[in-house]
C-alpha positions in Angstrom: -8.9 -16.0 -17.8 -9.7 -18.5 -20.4 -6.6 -21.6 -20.3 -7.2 -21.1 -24.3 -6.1 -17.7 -23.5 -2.9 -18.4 -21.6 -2.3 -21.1 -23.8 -2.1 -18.7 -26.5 -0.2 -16.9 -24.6 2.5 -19.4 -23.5 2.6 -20.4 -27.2 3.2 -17.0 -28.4 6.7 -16.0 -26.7 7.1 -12.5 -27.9 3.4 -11.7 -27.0 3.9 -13.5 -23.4 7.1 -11.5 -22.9 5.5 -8.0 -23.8 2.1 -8.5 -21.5 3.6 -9.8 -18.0 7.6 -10.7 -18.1 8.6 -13.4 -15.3 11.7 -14.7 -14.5 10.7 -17.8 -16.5 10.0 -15.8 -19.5 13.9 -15.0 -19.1 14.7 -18.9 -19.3 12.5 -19.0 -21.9 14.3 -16.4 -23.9 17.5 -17.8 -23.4 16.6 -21.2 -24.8 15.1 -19.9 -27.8 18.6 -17.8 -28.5 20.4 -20.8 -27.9 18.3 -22.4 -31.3 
């Protein structure tokens, strides 16, 4: 994998979530509800 490709990834939440969801991706989530 490309790191263009992750980073796109990693910058794109929702896409990130729907390929491969981690527990980070949960941690993730939960800040972005918080804003």
């Amino acid at each position: 994998m490309l790191p263009g490709y992750i980073y796109g990834m990693l910058n794109s939440q929702f896409a990130f979530t729907s390929f491969w969801p981690p527990p980070q991706t949960t941690l993730f989530t939960s800040m972005s509800n918080s804003l």
